[in-house]
C-alpha positions as CSV (number, residue, x, y, z in Angstrom):
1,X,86.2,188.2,108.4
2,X,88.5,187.0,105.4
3,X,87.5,186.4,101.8
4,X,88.9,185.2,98.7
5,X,88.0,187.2,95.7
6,X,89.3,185.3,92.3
7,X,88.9,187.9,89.6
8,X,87.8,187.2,85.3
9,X,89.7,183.8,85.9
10,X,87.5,182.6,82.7
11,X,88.4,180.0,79.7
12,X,89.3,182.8,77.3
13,X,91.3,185.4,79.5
14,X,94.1,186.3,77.5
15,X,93.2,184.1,74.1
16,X,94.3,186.4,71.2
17,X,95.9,189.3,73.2
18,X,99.8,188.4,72.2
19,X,101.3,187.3,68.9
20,X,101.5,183.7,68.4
21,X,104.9,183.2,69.5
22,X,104.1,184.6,72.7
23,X,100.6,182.8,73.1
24,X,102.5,179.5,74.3
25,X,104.3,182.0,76.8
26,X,101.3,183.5,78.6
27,X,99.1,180.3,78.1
28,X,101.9,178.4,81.0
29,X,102.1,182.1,83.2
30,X,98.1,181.4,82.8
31,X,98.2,178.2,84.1
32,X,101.0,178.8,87.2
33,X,98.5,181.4,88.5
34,X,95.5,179.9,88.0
35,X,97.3,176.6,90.0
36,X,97.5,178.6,92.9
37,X,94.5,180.8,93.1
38,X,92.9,177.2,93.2
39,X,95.3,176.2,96.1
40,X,93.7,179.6,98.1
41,X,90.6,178.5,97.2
42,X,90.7,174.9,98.8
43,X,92.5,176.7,101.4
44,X,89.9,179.2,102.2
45,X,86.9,176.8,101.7
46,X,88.6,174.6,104.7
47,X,89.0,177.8,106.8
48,X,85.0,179.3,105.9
49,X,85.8,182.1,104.6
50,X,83.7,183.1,101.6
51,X,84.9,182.9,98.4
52,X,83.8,185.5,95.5
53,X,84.1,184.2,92.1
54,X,83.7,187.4,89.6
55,X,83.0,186.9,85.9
56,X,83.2,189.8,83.4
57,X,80.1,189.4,80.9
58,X,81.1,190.8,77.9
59,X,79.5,191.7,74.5
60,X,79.2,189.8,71.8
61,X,81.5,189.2,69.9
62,X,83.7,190.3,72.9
63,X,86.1,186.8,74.2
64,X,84.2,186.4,76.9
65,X,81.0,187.4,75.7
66,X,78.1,186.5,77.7
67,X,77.4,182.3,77.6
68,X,79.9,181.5,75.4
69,X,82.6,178.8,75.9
70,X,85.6,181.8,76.5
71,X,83.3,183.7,79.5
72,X,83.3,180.1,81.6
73,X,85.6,180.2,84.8
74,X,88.1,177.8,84.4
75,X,87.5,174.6,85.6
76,X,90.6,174.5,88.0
77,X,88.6,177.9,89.7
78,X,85.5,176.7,89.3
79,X,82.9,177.9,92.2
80,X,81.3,175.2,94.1
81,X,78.2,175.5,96.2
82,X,78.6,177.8,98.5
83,X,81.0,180.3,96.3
84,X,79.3,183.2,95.1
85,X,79.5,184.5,92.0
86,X,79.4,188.1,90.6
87,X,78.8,189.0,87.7
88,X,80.1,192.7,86.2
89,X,80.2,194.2,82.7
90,X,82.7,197.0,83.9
91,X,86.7,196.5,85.4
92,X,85.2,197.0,88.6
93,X,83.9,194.4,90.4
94,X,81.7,196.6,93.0
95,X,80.5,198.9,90.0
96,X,76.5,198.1,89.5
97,X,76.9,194.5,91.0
98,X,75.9,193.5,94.1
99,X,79.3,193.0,95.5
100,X,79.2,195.4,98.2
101,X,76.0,193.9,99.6
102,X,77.8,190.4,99.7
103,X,80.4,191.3,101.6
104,X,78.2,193.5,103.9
105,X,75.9,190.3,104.5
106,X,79.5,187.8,105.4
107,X,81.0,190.5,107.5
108,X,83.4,190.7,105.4
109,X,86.4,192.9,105.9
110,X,89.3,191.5,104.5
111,X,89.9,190.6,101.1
112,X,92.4,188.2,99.9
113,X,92.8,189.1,95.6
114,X,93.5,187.2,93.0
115,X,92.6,187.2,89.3
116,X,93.1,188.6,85.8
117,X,94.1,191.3,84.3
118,X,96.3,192.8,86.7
119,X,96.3,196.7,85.4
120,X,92.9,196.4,84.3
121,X,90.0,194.9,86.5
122,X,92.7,193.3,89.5
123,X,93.6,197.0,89.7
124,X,90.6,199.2,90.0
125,X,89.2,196.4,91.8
126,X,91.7,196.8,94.7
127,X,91.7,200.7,94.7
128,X,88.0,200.9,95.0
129,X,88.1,198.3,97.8
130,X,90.9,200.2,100.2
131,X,88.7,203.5,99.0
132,X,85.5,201.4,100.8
133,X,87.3,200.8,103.9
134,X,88.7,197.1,102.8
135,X,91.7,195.8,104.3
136,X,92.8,194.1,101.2
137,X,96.0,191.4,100.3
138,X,96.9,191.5,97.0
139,X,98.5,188.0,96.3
140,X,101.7,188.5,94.2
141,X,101.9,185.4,92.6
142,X,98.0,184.8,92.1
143,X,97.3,187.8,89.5
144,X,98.5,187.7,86.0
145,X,97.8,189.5,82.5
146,X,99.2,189.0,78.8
147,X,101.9,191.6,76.9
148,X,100.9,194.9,76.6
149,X,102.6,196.5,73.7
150,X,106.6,196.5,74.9
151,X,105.7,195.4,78.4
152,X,105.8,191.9,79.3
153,X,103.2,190.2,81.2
154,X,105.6,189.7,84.0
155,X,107.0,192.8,84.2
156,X,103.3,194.4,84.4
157,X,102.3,192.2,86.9
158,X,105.5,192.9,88.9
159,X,104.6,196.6,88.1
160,X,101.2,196.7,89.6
161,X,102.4,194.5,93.1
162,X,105.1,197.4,93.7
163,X,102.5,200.1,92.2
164,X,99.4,198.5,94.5
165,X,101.4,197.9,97.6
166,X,102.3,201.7,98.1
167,X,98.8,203.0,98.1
168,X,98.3,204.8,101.7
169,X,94.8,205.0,103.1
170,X,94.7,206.5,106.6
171,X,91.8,204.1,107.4
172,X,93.0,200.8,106.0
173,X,95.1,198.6,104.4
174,X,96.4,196.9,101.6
175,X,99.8,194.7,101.5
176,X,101.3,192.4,99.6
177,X,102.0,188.9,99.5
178,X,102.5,185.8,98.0
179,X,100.4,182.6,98.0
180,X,103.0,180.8,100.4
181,X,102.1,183.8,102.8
182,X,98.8,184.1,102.9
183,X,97.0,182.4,105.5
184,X,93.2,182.2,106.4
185,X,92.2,181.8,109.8
């Protein structure tokens, strides 16, 4: 079976991570991905497949410190009843949550990715789900990230899709593709 998983999509994601100039930059590359994880999510909510909503708790003082306004999911990604929600203090979504156990009780063993921050917690997320036997889609154009010293965000992202999409597991695999291709059946 086929899931969605939408990754740290939360209110304050990349606030104060570029220099103000750039801010405006990332903010609209936030916004254009965050569009269309929400189209996969209507899409996979019409086709019943689960969808995983993770949410990164982090420490106070932290921008998405626990129950403040910045660690929300973004209205646009909202979950609805049904979703389920994981919560994780590490980059790894399947480190100390329950994540595993969620799947294992859908029958899950596909998963469609999307989320923030594409070298960080999109990253180790994916490579520990092809390591448990996951087929996994990485959606292209529904992961994103902020400037990372001389690296744009776009060029990061474009890194990790080329960077994700040649990882060989004899057992499994991960490909991808963008929103336009994915399908859930």
């Amino acid at each position: 079976m086929q899931s969605l998983l939408v990754i740290d999509v939360q209110n304050a994601i990349v606030d104060g991570t570029v220099t103000v100039d750039r801010q405006p930059i990332i903010d609209q590359a936030l916004q254009n991905t965050v569009d269309r994880i929400a189209i996969l999510q209507r899409q996979a909510r019409a086709a019943r497949a689960p969808v995983f909503v993770v949410q990164h708790d982090g420490a106070p003082g932290h921008r998405l410190a626990r129950g403040s306004q910045g660690w929300e999911i973004r209205r646009e990604v909202a979950p609805i009843r049904g979703d389920i929600v994981i919560n994780k203090t590490h980059s790894d979504a399947f480190y100390q949550t329950d994540f595993t156990a969620q799947l294992e009780t859908r029958g899950v063993t596909h998963l469609i990715v999307t989320g923030f921050m594409s070298q960080y917690c999109v990253d180790i997320t994916v490579r520990r789900a092809v390591e448990l036997g996951y087929v996994v889609t990485l959606v292209a154009d529904g992961h994103g990230t902020c400037d990372e010293g001389a690296l744009r965000h776009d060029q990061i992202t474009a890194h990790q899709n080329i960077l994700l999409g040649k990882i060989y597991h004899r057992e499994t695999q991960l490909t991808v593709k963008t929103t336009k291709e994915i399908s859930f059946f």
